[in-house]
Structure formats: structure tokens, C-alpha cells
N, C-alpha and C positions, 0 to 999 in steps of 0.2 A: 691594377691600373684602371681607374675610371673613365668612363665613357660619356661623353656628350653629347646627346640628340638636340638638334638644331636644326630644322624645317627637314630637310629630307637627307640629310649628312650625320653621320656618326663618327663622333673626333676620339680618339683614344687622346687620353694628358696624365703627365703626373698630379697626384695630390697636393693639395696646395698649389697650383698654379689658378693663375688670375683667369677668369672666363673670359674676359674681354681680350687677352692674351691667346687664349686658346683656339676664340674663332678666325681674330685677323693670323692669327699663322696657319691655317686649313683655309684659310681665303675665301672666308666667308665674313661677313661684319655685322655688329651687334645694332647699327644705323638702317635708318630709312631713308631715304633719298642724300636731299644734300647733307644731311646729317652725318656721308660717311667723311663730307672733307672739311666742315662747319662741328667740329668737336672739340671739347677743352682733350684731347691726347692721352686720356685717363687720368687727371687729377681730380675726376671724381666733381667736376663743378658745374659742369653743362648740363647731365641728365640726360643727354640724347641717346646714352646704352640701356638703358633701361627696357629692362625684359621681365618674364614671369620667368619661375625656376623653380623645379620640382625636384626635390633632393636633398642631400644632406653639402649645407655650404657654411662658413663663415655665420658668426652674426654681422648682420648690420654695423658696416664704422658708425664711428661721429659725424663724418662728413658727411656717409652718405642718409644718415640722418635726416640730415640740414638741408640735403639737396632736393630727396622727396618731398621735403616738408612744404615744399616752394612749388606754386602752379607754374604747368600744368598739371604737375604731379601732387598727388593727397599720399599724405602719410597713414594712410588706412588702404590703400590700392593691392597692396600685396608686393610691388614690383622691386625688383633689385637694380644696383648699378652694375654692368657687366665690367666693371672696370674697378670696383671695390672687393668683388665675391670672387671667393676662394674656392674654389671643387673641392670637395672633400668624398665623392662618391658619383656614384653614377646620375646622370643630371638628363633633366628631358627642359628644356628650353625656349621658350616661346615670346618670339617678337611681336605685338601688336602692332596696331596703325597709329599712324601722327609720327610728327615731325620729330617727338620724344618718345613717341612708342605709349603713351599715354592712355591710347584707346583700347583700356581693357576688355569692353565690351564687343570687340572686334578683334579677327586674329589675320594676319600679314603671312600666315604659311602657306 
């Protein structure tokens, strides 16, 4: 059963469940501010879950392709949609600052 580190919390989840799944049910959210109630709901089209992710997950959908590709976010950032990525292992998790978590240069834990 993999493990999810997220700022000071560790979530046990099954495999293949959605990360964005994993935090809002340990009640914890992959948002920054109003971001937790200003979200497209996970279909992957707002980009406000966007996190770093160290681990074995999912490749990148299509969608969320298309949604990094789009500032704020650069498709060279690194960052994943927590609402497209799959756990596939044990995951260490990192929200940044900004309203989409963008600021990778900064860390929000």
C-alpha cells in the first residue's frame, strides 16, 4: 500500500488512486487559498492542484498536457495535476505558492 507525504501528513492509498483523491479524503487539499473552492472539481482544466511529486506516478494525460502548457504554468516546471496523477508508489508531495501553485521557486509547506 503506498504512502503519501504531504506537508506534515502521511496518507496510506491504494494503487492507482487519484492523488487529488487521496488528499481531499485525509482532509487535506492540493489548493492554495480560494483555490480550494474556485477549482474546475478535477477535470483536469484549471490547474489550481498542481503540485511537485517525487515517485513513481502515471504518465502525464493529454489534458494535463494542455493545461501545463498554459501560464501560469510552463510545460518544462516539472509540476503535475493532482487530479490527473495516479500513485503508483510511495510519493513525497509538494505544494508551492500562487494561486496555482506555480511558484516553484518557493515552497508553501
Amino acid at each position: 500500500m503506498p504512502t503519501v507525504r504531504f506537508r506534515d501528513r502521511r496518507i496510506d492509498c491504494e494503487t492507482g488512486a487519484l492523488l487529488r483523491s487521496v488528499l481531499r479524503n485525509a482532509g487535506v487539499t492540493p489548493h492554495n487559498g480560494l483555490a480550494d473552492r474556485l477549482n474546475c472539481g478535477g477535470l483536469g482544466t484549471c490547474g489550481t492542484c498542481a503540485v511537485a511529486v517525487a515517485g513513481p506516478t502515471n504518465e502525464p494525460t493529454a489534458r494535463e498536457r494542455c493545461r501545463l502548457a498554459v501560464p501560469p504554468h510552463d510545460p518544462d516546471c516539472g509540476l503535475r495535476l493532482a487530479c490527473q496523477t495516479r500513485v503508483r508508489g510511495d510519493l513525497d508531495v509538494t505544494k508551492h505558492d500562487g494561486f496555482w501553485g506555480q511558484h516553484a521557486d518557493t515552497t508553501d509547506d
